[in-house]
C-alpha positions as CSV (number, residue, x, y, z in Angstrom):
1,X,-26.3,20.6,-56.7
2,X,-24.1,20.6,-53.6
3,X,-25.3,18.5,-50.9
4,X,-24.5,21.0,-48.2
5,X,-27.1,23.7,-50.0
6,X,-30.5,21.4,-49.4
7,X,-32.3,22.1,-46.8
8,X,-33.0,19.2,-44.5
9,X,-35.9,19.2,-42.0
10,X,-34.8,19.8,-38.6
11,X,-36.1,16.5,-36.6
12,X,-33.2,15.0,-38.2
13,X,-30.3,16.6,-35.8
14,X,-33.2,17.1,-33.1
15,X,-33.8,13.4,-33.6
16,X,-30.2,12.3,-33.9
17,X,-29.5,14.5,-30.9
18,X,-32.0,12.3,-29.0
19,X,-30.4,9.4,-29.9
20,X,-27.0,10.1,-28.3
21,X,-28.2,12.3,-25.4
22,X,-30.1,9.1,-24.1
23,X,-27.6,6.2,-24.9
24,X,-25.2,8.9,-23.2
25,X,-27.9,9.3,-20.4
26,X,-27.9,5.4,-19.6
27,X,-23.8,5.4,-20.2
28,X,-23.0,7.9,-17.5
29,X,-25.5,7.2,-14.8
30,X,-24.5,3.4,-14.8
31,X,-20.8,3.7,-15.5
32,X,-19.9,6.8,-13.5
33,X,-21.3,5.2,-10.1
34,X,-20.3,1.5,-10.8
35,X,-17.1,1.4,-9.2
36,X,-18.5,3.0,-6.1
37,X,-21.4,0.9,-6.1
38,X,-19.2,-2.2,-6.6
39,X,-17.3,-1.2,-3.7
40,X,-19.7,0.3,-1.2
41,X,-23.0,-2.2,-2.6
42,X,-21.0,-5.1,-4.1
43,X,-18.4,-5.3,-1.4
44,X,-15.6,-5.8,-4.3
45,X,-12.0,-4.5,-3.5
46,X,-9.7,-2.3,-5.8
47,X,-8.3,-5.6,-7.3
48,X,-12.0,-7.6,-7.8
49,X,-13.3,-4.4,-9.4
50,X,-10.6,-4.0,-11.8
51,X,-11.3,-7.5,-12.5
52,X,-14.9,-7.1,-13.3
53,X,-13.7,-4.1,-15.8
54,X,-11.3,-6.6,-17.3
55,X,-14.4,-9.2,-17.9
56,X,-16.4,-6.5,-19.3
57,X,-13.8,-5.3,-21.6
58,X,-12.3,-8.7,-22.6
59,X,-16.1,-9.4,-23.7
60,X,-16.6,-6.7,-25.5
61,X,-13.5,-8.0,-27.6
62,X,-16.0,-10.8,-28.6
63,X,-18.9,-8.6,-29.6
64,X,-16.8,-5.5,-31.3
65,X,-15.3,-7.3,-35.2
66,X,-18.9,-8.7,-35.4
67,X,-20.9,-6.1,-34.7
68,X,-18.6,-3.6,-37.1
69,X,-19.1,-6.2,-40.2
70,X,-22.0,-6.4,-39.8
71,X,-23.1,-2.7,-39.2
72,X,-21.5,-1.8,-42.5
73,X,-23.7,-4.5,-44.1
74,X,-26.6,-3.4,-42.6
75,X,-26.2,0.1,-43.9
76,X,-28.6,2.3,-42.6
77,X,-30.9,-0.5,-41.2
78,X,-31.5,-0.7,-37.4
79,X,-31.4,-4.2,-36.1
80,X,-28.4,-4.2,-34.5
81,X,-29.3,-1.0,-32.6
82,X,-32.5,-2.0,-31.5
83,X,-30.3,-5.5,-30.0
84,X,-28.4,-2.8,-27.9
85,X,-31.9,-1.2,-26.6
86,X,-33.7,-4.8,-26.3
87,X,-30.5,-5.3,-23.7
88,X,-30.2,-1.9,-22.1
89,X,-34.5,-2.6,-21.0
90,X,-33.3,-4.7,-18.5
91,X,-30.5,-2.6,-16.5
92,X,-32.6,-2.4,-13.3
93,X,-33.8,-5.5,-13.1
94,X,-30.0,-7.1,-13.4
95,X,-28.8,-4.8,-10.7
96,X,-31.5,-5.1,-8.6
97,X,-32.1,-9.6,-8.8
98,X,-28.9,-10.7,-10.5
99,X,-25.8,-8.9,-10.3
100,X,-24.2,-8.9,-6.4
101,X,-26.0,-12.6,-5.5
102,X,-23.6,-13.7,-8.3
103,X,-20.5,-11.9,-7.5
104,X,-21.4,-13.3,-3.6
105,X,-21.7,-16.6,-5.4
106,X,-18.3,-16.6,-7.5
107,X,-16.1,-13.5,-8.6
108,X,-15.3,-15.4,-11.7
109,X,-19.2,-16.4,-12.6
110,X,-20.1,-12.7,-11.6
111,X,-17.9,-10.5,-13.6
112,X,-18.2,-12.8,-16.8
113,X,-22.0,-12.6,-16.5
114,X,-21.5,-9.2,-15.8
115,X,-19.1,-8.3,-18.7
116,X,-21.6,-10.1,-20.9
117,X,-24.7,-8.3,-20.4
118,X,-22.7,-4.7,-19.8
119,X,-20.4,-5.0,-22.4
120,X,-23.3,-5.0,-24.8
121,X,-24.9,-2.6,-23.6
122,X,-22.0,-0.5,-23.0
123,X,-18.2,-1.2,-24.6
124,X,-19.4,-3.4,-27.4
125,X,-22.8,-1.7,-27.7
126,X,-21.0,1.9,-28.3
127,X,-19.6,1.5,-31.3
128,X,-22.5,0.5,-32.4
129,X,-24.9,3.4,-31.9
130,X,-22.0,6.1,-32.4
131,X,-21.0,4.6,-35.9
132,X,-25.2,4.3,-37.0
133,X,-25.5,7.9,-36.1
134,X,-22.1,9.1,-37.8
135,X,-23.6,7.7,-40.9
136,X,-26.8,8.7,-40.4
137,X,-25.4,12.5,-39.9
138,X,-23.1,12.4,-42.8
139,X,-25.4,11.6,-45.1
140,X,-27.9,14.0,-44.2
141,X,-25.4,16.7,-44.4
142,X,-25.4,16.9,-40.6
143,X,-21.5,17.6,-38.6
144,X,-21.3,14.7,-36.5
145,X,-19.3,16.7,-33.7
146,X,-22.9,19.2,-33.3
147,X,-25.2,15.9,-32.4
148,X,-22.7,14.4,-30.6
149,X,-22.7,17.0,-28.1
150,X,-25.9,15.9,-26.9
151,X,-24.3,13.3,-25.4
152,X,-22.1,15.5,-23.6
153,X,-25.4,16.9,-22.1
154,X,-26.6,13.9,-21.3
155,X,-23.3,13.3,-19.1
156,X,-23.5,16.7,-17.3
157,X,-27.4,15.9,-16.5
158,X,-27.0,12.0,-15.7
159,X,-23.8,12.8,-13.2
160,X,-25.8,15.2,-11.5
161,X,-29.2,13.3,-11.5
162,X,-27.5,10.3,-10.6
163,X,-25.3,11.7,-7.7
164,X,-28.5,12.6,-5.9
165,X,-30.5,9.4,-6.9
166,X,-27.0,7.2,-5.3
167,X,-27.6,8.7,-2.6
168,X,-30.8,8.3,-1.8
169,X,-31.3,4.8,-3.1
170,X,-27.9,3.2,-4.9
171,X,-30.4,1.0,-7.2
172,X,-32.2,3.6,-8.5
173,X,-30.1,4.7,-10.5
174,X,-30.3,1.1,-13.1
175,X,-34.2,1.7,-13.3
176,X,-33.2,5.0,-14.0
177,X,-31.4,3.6,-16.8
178,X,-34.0,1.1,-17.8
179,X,-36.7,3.9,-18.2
180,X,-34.4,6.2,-20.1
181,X,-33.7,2.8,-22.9
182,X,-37.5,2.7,-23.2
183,X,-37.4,6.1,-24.5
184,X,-34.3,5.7,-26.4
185,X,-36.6,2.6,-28.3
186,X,-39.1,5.7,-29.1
187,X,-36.3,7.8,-30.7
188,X,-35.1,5.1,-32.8
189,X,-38.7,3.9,-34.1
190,X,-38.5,7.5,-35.1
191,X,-35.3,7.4,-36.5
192,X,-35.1,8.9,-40.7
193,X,-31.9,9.0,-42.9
194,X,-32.2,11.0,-45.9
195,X,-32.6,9.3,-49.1
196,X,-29.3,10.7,-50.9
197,X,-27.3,9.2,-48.8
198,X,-25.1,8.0,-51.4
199,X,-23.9,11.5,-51.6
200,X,-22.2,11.1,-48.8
201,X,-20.3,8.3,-49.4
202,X,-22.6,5.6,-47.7
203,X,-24.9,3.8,-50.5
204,X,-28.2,4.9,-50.2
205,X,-29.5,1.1,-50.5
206,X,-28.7,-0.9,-47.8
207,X,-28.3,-4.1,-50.1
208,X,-25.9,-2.1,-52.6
209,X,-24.1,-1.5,-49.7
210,X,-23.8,-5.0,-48.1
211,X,-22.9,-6.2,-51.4
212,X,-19.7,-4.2,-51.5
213,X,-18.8,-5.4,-48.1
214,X,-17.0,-8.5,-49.2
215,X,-14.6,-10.9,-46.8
216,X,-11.2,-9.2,-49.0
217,X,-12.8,-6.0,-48.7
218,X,-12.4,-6.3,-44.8
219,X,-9.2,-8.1,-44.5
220,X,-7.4,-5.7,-46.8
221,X,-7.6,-3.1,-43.6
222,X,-5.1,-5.2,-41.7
223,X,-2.5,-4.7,-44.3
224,X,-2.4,-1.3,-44.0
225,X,0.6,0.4,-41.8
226,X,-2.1,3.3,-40.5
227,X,-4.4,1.3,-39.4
228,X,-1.7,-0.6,-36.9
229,X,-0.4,2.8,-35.9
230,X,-4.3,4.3,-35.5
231,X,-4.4,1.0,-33.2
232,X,-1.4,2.0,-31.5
233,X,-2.5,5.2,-30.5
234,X,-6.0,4.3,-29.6
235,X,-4.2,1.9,-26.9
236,X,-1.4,3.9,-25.8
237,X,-4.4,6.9,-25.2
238,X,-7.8,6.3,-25.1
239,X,-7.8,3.1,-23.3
240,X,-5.2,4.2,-20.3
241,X,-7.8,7.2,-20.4
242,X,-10.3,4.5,-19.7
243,X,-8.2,2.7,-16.7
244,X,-7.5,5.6,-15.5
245,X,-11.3,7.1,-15.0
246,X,-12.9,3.4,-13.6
247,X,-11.3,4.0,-10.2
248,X,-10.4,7.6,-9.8
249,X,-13.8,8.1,-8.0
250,X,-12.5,6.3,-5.2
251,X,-9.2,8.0,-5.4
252,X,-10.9,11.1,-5.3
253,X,-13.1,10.3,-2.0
254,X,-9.5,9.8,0.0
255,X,-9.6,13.7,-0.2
256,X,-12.5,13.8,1.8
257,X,-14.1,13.3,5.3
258,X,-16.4,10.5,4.4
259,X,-16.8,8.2,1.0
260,X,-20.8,10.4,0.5
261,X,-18.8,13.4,0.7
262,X,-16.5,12.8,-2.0
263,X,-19.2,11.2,-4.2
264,X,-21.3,14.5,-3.7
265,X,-18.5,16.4,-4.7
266,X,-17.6,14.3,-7.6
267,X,-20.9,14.1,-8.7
268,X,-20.6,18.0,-9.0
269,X,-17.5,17.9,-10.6
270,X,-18.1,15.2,-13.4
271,X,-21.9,17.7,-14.5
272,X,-19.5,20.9,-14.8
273,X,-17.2,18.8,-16.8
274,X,-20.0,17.3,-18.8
275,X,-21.6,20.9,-19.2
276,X,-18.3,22.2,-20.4
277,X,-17.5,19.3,-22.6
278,X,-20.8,20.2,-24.4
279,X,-20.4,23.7,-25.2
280,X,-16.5,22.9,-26.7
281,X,-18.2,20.0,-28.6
282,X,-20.2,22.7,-30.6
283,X,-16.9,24.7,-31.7
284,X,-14.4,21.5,-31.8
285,X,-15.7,20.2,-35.6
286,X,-14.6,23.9,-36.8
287,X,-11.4,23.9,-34.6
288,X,-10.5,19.9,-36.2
289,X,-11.2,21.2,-39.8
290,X,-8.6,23.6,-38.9
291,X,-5.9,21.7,-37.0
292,X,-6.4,18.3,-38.8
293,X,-7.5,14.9,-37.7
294,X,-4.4,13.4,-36.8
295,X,-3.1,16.7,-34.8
296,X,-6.3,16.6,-33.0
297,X,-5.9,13.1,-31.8
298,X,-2.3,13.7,-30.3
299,X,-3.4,16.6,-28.9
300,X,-5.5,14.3,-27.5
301,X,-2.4,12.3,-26.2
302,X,-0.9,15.0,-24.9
303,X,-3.5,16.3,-22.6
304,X,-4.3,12.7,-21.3
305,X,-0.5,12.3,-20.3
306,X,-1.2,16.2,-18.1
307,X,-4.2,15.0,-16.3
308,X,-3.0,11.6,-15.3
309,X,0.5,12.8,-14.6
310,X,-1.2,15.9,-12.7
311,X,-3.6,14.0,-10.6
312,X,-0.2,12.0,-9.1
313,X,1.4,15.2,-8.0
314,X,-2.0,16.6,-6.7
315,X,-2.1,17.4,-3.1
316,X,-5.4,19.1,-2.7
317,X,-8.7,18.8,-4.0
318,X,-8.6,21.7,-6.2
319,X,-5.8,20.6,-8.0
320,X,-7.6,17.2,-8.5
321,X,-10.9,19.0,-9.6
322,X,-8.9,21.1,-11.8
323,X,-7.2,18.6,-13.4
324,X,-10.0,16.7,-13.8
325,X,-11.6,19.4,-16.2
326,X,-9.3,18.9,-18.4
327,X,-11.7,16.0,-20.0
328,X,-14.1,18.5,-20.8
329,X,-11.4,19.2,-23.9
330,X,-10.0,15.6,-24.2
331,X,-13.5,14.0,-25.1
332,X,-14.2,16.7,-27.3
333,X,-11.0,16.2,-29.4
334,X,-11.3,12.3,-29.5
335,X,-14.8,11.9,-30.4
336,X,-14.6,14.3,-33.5
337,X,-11.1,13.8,-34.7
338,X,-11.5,10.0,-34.7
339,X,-14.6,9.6,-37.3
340,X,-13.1,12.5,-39.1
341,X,-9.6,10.9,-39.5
342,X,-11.3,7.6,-40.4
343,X,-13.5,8.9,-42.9
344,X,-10.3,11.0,-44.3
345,X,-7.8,8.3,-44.6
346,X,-9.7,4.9,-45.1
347,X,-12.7,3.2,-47.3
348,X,-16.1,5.2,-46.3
349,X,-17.4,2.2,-47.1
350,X,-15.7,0.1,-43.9
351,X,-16.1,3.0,-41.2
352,X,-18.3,1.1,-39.1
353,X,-15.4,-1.8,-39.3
354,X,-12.7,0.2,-39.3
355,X,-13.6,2.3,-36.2
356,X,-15.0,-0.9,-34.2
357,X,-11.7,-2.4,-34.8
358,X,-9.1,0.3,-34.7
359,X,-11.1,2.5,-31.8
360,X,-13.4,0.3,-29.6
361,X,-11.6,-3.4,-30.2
362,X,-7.6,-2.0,-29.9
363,X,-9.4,-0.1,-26.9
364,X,-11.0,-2.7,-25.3
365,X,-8.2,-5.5,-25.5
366,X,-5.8,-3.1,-23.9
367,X,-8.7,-2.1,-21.3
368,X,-8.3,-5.9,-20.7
369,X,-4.8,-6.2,-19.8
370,X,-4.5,-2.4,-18.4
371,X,-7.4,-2.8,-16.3
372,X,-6.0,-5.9,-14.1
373,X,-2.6,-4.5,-14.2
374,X,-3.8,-1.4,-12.5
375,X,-5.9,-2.7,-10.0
376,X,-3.2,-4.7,-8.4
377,X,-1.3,-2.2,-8.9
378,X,-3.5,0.5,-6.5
379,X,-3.4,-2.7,-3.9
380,X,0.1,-3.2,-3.5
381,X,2.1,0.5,-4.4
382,X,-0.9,2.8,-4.7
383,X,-2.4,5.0,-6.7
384,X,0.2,7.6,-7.2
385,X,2.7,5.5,-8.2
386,X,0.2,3.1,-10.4
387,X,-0.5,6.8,-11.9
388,X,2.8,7.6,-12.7
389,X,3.1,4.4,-15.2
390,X,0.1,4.8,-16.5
391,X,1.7,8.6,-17.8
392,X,4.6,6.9,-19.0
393,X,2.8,4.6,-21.5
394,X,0.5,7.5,-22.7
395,X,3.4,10.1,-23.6
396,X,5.6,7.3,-25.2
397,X,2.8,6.1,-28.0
398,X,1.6,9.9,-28.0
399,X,5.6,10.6,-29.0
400,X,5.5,7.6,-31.1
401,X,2.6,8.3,-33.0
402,X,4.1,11.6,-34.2
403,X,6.1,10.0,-36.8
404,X,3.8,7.0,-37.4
405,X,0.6,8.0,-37.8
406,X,-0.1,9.2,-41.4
407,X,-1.3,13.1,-42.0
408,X,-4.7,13.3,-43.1
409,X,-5.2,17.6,-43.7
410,X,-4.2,17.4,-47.3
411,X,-6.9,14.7,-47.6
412,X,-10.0,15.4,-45.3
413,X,-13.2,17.2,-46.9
414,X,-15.8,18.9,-45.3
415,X,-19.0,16.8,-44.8
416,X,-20.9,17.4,-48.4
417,X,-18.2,18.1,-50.2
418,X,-16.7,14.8,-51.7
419,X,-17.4,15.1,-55.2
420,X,-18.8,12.7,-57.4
421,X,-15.4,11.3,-58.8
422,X,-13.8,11.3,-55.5
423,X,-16.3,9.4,-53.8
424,X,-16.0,6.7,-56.8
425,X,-12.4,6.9,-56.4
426,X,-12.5,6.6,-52.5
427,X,-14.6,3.5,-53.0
428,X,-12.7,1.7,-55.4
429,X,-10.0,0.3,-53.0
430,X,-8.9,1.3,-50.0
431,X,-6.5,4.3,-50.4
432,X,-2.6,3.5,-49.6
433,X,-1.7,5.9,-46.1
C-alpha cells in the first residue's frame, strides 16, 4: 500500500501547524523589534548592536552540532524541544529584570549572556523545532512546505500585534512571548507522529534509530564535496540575508519624520509580507517539485542579491517597501527547497545533522563574522555603501554555486513515494553527490 493513500487524521497538520505558527509567533515578535528596542530601550549604537547579534550567533555555533546529533538520536522523542520551550517561558522576565542592567553593567557580559539565553531559544533553538516537525510531517505523509506556512502566519500576525504592543509598552512585547511558549508547551504535550514512520525514511523506533546514528556515520558528511558547497551557499545567501534584515529597521526609519513613524510603517510592511509569504508557502512545495531543489535555492541567491542591491539604490520609501516584499518569495523558496534538497541528496537518516550543520551552523558562523563587519561598517561609510558589499558577496557564491552545487531533480521523490528498496538503499551509506 502506498503511504500517500492512508488517510491520516487531521490534528496532525492542524497540530503540526500549531507548532510552527507559535515558535514563529515568539520568533518574529522578539526578533523583528530587538534592534529597535536595543537602540531606543537599550541605548546600544549601530556597532554594540551588531555586536550583540554577533554574541548571539557565535553561541548558537556552540549549541547547533550538538543539538543536530542528538536530534537524529532522539528520533521522534521530544526532550530537546521541550529544552527550547522550558527556555522561551522565561522571555519576559529576562527582558524585563536582566537584560539592559547588564548591557549598562558591561557590553561584553551583556551580549554573551544575551546570546546564551536567545541563541537557544532562537538561532540554535530553530533548527531544532523545524527539523522535529520536518520529520514529524514526512512521516505522516504531510508536505512540510503546507505546515510550515503557519509560521509565515504567525509572522504576518506577530509584526502586526507587536508593532502596536511596541508602542504602547516596549516590554510587552517579551511577556507576549512568554505567554505564547506556554501555549506552544500545550501543543507539544499534544504532539503525535504516526506509527509508520519508517515508511518515510525515519525508523519508526526511536532506539533503532539512535542505533544507526554512529560517530563514522556523522563524520562521513564532512567528506563529501556537496555538503562544503551546500555550506557555501547557505553563507554566501542566507546568512548575508540575515545581516542584512537585523538593522534594516532602523535604516528604514531614516525615511521618515520620527523613529515611531517608521516603526508603524514597518510594522505594516513586515504583516503584508508575512501574509504574502504565507499564501506562496501553500503553492511553493508544488512549484520546488517542479523546478528542483537546487534551482530553488539559487533562485533564492538571486533574489537576495535584488533586494539588497535595490534597497542601496532606493530613494523613496516605496521603493524600499517594495523591495522589501520581495522576502515574501525568498523565505518561501529557502525554507522548502532546503529540507527537500537535503532529504534528496544526503542520508535521511542524518537530516537533523546535516541541516543543523550545513543550514543553521555554516549560517550562524558567518552571521558571526558578517554581523560585526557590518555594523562598523554602517558607523563609519554607511548603510548604502555597507549594502553594496553585502550584494557583492551574495551574487558571487550564488554564481559560484551554479557549477558547485550538485543537481538533485533526477533524484528527489515526492514525500511517500520512496520505495521499499530505495529507502534501504538510501540508508545504507551516504550516497556519493
Amino acid at each position: 500500500m502506498k503511504l500517500n493513500n492512508i488517510k491520516l487524521p487531521k490534528w496532525n497538520f492542524w497540530n503540526f501547524g500549531g507548532l510552527f505558527f507559535f515558535y514563529f509567533l515568539i520568533w518574529a515578535v522578539v526578533l523583528a523589534f530587538l534592534p529597535i528596542w536595543l537602540k531606543e530601550e537599550a541605548g546600544l549604537d549601530a556597532s554594540h548592536t551588531g555586536l550583540v547579534f554577533s554574541a548571539i550567533s557565535l553561541i548558537a555555533l556552540c549549541y547547533q552540532p550538538f543539538f543536530g546529533v542528538i536530534s537524529d538520536k532522539l528520533g521522534f522523542r521530544k526532550n530537546l524541544f521541550w529544552f527550547v520551550v522550558i527556555v522561551a517561558l522565561f522571555m519576559g522576565p529576562f527582558f524585563t529584570f536582566l537584560f539592559i542592567p547588564l548591557l549598562q553593567y558591561n557590553i561584553w557580559v551583556g551580549a554573551i549572556i544575551g546570546g546564551i539565553y536567545l541563541s537557544a531559544v532562537f538561532q540554535g533553538g530553530v533548527g531544532v523545532v523545524e527539523a522535529y516537525i520536518e520529520r514529524a510531517s514526512r512521516a505522516s505523509s504531510i508536505e512540510y512546505g503546507r505546515v510550515r506556512l503557519f509560521g509565515s502566519i504567525a509572522g504576518a500576525t506577530a509584526t502586526l500585534i507587536g508593532g502596536m504592543m511596541y508602542l504602547y509598552n516596549p516590554i510587552s512585547i517579551f511577556w507576549f512571548a512568554s505567554c505564547s511558549a506556554a501555549v506552544l508547551g500545550i501543543l507539544l504535550h499534544t504532539a503525535k507522529v504516526d506509527p509508520s514512520a519508517s515508511a518515510a525514511g525515519v525508523p519508526a523506533d526511536s532506539n533503532e534509530a539512535s542505533s544507526e546514528i554512529t560517530k563514522e556515520r556523522v563524520f562521513s558528511i564532512f567528506k563529501l564535496k556537496n555538503f562544503w558547497f551546500l555550506s557555501l551557499l547557505i553563507v554566501g545567501t542566507a546568512s548575508v540575508y540575515d545581516v542584512f534584515d537585523q538593522q534594516f529597521p532602523n535604516y528604514y526609519n531614516q525615511f521618515f519624520a520620527s523613529p515611531s513613524l517608521g516603526t508603524q510603517r514597518f510594522s505594516e510592511l513586515v504583516s503584508l509580507q508575512t501574509a504574502i509569504e504565507a499564501i506562496l508557502m501553500i503553492f511553493m512545495p508544488f512549484i520546488i517539485n517542479k523546478i528542483g531543489a537546487k534551482n530553488g535555492l539559487l533562485l533564492f541567491g538571486l533574489l537576495t542579491f535584488v533586494r539588497i542591491f535595490g534597497t542601496a539604490i532606493a530613494t523613496d520609501t516605496v521603493s524600499l517597501s517594495l523591495l522589501r516584499l520581495i522576502a515574501a518569495v525568498e523565505m518561501p523558496l529557502l525554507l522548502v527547497s532546503i529540507f527537500k534538497y537535503i532529504t534528496s541528496v544526503f542520508d535521511i537518516r542524518l537530516s537533523a545533522t546535516i541541516y543543523l550543520l550545513a543550514f543553521n551552523f555554516a549560517k550562524q558562523a558567518a552571521i558571526v563574522v558578517f554581523s560585526s563587519i557590518a555594523g562598523n561598517m554602517y558607523t563609519s561609510i554607511g548603510f548604502q555603501n555597507t549594502y553594496y558589499f553585502l550584494s557583492a558577496i551574495v551574487l558571487l557564491i550564488t554564481v559560484i554555486s551554479i557549477f558547485g552545487l550538485s543537481n538533485d531533480k533526477n533524484k528527489r521523490e515526492p514525500v511517500g513515494s520512496v520505495t521499499p528498496k530505495q529507502n534501504k538503499e538510501r540508508m545504507v551509506a551516504v550516497p556519493k553527490v
